[in-house]
N, C-alpha and C positions, 0 to 999 in steps of 0.2 A: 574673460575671453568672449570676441563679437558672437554670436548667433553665425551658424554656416547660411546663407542666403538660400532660399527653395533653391529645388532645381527646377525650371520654366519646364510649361506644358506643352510646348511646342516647337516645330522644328526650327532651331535656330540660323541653320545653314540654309534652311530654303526660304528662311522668311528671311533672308539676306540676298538669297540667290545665287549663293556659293558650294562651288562644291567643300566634300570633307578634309580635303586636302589644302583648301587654299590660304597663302601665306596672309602675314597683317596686313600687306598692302591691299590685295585683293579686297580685304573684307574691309579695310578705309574706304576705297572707292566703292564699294557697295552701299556701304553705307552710308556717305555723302550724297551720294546720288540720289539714293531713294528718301530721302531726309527732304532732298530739293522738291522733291516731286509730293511728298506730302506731309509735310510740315502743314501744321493748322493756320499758318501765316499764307499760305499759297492753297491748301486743300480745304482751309475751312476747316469748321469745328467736328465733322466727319472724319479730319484725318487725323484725330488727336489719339484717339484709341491705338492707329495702327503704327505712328510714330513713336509712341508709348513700344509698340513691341521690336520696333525696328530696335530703339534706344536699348533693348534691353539685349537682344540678337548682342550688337555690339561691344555692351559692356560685357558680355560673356565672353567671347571669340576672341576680342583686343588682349584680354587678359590671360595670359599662359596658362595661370595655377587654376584658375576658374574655366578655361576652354580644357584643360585637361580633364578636371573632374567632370564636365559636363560630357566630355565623349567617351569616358571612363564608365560612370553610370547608365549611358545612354547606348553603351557597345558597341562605338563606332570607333571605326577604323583611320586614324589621323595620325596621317605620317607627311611630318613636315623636315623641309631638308637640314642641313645643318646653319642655315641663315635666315631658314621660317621664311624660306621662299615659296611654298605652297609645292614642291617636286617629290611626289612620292616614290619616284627612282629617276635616279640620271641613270642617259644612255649614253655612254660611252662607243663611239666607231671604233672599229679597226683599221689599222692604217692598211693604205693601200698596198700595191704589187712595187717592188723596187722596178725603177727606171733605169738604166745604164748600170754597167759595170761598178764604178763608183760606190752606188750607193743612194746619189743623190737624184729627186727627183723632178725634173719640170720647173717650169720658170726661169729657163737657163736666159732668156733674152731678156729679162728683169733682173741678172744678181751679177755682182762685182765677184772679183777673184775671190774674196773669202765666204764666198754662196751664201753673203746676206741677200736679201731682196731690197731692187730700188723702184721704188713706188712710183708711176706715173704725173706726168705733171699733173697739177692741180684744176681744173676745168674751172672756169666761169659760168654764171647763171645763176639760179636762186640754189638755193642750198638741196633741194629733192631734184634739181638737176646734177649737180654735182655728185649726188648721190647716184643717182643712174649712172652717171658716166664711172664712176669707180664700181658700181657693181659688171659693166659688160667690160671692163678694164682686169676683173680678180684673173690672177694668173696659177699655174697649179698648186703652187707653194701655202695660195692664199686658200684654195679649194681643201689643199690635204689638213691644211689648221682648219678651218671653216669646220668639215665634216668631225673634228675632235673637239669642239667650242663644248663650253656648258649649253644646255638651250634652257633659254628663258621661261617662265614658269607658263606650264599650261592655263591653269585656272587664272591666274593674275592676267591674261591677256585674253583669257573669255571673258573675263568679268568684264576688262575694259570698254572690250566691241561692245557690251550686254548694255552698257548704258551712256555710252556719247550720243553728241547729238545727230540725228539723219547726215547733215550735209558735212557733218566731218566724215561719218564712217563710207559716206558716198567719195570722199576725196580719198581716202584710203585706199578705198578699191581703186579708182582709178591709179594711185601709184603703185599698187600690186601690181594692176595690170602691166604700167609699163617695166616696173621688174620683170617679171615674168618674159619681157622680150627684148630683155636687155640682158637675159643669164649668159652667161659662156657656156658650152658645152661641157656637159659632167655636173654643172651645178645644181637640176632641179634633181637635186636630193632635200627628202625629208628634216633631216640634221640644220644641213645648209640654210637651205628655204628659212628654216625657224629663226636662224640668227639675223639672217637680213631681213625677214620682217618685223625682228625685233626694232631695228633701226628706223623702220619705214612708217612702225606706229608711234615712234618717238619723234618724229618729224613733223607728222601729222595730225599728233594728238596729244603733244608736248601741251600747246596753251591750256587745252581741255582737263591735262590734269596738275597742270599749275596753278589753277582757279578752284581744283577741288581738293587737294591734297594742302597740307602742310609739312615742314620742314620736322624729324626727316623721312615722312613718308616721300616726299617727292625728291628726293634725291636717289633714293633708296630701287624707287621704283624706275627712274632714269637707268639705272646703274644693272637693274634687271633685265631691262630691255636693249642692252648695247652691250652688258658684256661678252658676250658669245662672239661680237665683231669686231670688239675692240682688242680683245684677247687674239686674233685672227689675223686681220688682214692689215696689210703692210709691216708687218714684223716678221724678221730673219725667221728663215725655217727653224734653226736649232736655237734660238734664242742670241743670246750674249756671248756664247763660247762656239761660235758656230765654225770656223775654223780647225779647231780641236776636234769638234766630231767628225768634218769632211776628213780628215787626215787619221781617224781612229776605223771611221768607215773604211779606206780603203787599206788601210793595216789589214782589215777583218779580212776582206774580199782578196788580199793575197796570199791568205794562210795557205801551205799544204797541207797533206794531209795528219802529220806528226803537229802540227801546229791547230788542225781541229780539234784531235783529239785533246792536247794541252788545255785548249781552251774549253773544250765540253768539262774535264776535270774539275772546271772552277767552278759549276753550275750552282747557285745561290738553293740553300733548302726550302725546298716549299712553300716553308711559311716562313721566310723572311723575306719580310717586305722591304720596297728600296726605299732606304734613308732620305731623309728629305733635312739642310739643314735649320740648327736652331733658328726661329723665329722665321721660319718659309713655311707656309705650306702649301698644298694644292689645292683647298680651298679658297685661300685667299688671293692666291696668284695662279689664274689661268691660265696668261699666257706661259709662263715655265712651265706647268701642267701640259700643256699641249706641246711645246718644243721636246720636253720630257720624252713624251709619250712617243712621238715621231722621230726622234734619234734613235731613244731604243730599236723602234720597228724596224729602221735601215739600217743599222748592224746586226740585228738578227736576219735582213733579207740577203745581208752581205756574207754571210759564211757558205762557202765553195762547197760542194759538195765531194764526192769520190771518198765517201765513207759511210758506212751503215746509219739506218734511217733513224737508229735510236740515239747513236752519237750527235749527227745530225741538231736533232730535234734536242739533246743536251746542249749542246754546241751555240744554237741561234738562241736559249733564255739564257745563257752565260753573256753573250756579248750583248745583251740588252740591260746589263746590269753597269759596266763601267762606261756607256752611252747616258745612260742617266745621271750617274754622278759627275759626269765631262760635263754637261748642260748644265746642275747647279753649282758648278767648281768655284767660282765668284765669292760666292753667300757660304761655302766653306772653310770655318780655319784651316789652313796651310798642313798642320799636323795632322787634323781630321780627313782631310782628304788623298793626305797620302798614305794613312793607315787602310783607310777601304778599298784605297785602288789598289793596295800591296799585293792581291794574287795574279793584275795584270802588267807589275812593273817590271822593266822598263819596255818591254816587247810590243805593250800593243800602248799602254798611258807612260809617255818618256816622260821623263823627273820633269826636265826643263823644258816642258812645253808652257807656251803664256797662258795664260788664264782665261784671255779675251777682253773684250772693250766693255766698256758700260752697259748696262741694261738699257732696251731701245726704248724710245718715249714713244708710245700708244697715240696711234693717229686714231680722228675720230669719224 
């Protein structure tokens, strides 16, 4: 058996420039960078020592079993998300306040009779113009998904800004800037903001990390940087089955009061969590994660009141449960999905309702 390798004298995250948190990609581009900057081929024979330690930062950090044991021994705190994207908690929003009786919210002047969303025409111009123009274009639907996106990793997008060149990160700001005045109203949110600048420094700063990454950090890290928007904006508010839930929603919103109660009865235990099916999940598929998420909300905002505040409050996490499974009914066997809707059939999920259309193709 090999020798365990020391454990190095020194802090390995900061002679990187990384925080404890941050994913591979982060610490590829740290350490590219600073490789460029002093390598003994550009730094001179002065920079051999400290690319000696950079070399070393890396081969520790890159390596799971070896970043483990180093922040294991060293008692640091490294919590990296389930894709080693450097997020030591994802924030989940709350969906907003329902809109209309319905159920459904905003964007009525963008969605066709089955309340998907139809996405503006396509603008001309260089590509960070078309971008502006679809950002002062997001309509509410696009807002309410936006605010429930994953956000892209804090540390991987300090790192980035931490070592591009001046007159990229000066082009950056400049296209902050004109985001920032091309928002709609409601959208400088925290959440929001994160995901569109996700986009804005993949625009920006795509070449810069196409020269320093390889495949598949660089895809890897595209894919960080744009999911939160690609998962978002121009895709139907409920996903693929969205039909299904306008029509589940306003079931909900006409219950009386014998029909609240019914439905408070079904209220899911505790701790059971809602089913996701085989080979889906909400890590891997955002956008259903967010349709997910915002279906439930609007049939929980849809249940009537004119019944005590405990029923109530049973009532709105019951109807947040066959909302969820109406959203992935698709990606469900036929059997499996009419055994779990079985405590709201046919009342509120009828047998022979369709399924819905295909899953929508992700504009970028």
């Amino acid at each position: 058996m090999a020798p365990r390798p020391p454990l190095p004298d020194d802090d390995l995250y900061r002679r990187l420039g990384v925080p404890v948190d941050a994913g591979v990609e982060a610490i590829e581009v740290a350490w590219r960078a600073l490789l460029r900057r002093h390598h003994p081929d550009v730094a001179g024979p002065d920079g051999t020592e400290l690319a000696k330690r950079i070399n070393v930062a890396h081969d520790w950090l890159s390596d799971p079993a070896l970043r483990a044991r180093y922040d294991r021994e060293r008692g640091l705190r490294h919590a990296v998300g389930p894709r080693g994207d450097g997020s030591a908690a994802r924030w989940r929003a709350r969906g907003p306040a329902r809109e209309g009786a319905d159920g459904a919210r905003g964007g009525a002047g963008n969605r066709g009779e089955d309340g998907a969303h139809r996405a503006p025409g396509r603008p001309t111009g260089t590509a960070e113009d078309r971008f502006i123009a679809r950002v002062a274009a997001l309509t509410s639907t696009d807002l309410d998904r936006l605010a429930l996106a994953e956000p892209q990793p804090i540390a991987f997008a300090a790192t980035v800004r931490r070592f591009v060149p001046p007159e990229r990160l000066a082009a950056l700001e400049t296209l902050d800037a004109r985001v920032a005045a091309a928002l709609p109203a409601g959208a400088d949110r925290p959440v929001i903001r994160d995901a569109i600048d996700g986009v804005a420094t993949e625009l920006v700063l795509g070449p810069f990390l196409d020269e320093l990454l390889s495949q598949p950090f660089r895809a890897r890290a595209r894919e960080r940087l744009t999911r939160g928007w690609d998962s978002a904006v121009g895709q139907p508010r409920y996903g693929p089955n969205g039909r299904a839930i306008t029509a589940l929603v306003r079931r909900i919103h006409g219950l009386d009061r014998d029909g609240v109660r019914a439905l408070a009865a079904t209220v899911p235990a505790a701790r059971d969590e809602a089913p996701w099916p085989p080979g889906v999940t909400a890590e891997e598929d955002d956008a259903l994660r967010v349709s997910a998420i915002l279906a439930a909300h609007d049939a929980a905002d849809a249940v009537p009141g004119g019944v005590d505040a405990a029923t109530r409050s049973q009532a709105r996490r019951a109807a947040m449960r066959p909302a969820h499974l109406i959203v992935l009914r698709h990606a469900f066997p036929a059997s499996a999905f009419a055994a779990l809707t079985a405590p709201w059939r046919p009342w509120l999920v009828p047998a022979d309702e369709p399924a819905g259309a295909h899953r929508p193709v992700r504009q970028a």
